[in-house]
C-alpha positions as CSV (number, residue, x, y, z in Angstrom):
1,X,50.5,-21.6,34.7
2,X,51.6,-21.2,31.2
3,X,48.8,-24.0,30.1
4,X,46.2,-23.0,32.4
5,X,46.1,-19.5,30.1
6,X,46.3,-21.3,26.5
7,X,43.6,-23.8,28.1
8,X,41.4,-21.0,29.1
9,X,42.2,-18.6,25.8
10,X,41.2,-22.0,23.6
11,X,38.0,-22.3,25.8
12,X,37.1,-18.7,25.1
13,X,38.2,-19.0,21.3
14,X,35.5,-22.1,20.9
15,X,32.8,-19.9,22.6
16,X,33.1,-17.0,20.5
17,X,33.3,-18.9,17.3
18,X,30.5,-21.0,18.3
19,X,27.4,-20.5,16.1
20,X,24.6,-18.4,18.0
21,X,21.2,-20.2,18.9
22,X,18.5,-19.3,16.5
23,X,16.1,-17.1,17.7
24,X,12.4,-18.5,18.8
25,X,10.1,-16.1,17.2
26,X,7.0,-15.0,19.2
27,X,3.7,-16.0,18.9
28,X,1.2,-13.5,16.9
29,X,-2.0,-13.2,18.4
30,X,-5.0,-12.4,16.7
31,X,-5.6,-8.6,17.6
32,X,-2.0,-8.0,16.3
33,X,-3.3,-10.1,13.0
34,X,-6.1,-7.2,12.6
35,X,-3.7,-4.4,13.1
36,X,-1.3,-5.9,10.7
37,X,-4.1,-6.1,8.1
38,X,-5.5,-2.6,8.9
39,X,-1.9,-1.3,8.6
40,X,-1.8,-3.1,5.3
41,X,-5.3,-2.1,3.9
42,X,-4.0,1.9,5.2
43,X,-0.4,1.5,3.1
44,X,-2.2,0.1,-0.2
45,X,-4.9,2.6,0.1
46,X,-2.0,5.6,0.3
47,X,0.1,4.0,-2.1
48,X,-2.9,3.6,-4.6
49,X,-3.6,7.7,-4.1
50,X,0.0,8.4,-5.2
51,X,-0.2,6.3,-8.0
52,X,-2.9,8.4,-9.2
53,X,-0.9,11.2,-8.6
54,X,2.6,10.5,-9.8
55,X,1.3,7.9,-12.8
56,X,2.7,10.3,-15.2
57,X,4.2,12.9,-13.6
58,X,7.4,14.1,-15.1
59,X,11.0,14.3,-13.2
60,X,11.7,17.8,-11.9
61,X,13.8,19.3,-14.6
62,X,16.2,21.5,-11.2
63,X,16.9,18.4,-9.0
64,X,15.4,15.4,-11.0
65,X,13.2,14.2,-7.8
66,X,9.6,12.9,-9.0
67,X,7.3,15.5,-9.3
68,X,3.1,15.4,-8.6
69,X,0.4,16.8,-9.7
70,X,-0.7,20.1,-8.6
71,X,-3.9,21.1,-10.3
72,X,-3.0,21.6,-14.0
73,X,0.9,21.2,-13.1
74,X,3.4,19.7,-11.4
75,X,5.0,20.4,-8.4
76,X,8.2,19.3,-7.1
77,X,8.1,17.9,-3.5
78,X,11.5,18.6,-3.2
79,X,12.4,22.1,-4.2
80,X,9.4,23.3,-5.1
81,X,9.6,23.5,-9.0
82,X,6.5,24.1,-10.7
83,X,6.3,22.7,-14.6
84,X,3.6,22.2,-17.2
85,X,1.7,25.5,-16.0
86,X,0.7,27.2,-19.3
């Protein structure tokens, strides 16, 4: 009948607005600690040689992307640019 379908179309109208359980985050073990902190130690080690790299590098005066030392100049990872070479 005519209520049955409202009745049933209300029903599915609470369900879909009802908030969604939270979700129950999984336990970490220890060798997946060590990995995480290798990972970490990798990235900060790579980020700290860029640094030294791109501390004052220049922007690349064709596309503007961040240039990086190469030698006595710098070279433009993106299009290849080379500025500062005397």
């Amino acid at each position: 009948t005519m209520e049955d379908e409202i009745d049933l179309q209300t029903q599915a109208a609470a369900f879909v607005d009802s908030p969604a359980p939270a979700p129950i985050p999984a336990p970490v073990s220890e060798p997946a600690m060590a990995m995480a902190t290798a990972a970490d130690a990798t990235t900060a080690a790579a980020q700290a040689a860029l640094s030294d790299m791109m501390g004052d590098a220049p922007l690349c005066d064709t596309c503007g992307h961040i240039t990086v030392r190469n030698g006595s100049c710098y070279k433009c990872l993106n299009c290849g640019n080379s500025l500062g070479c005397s």
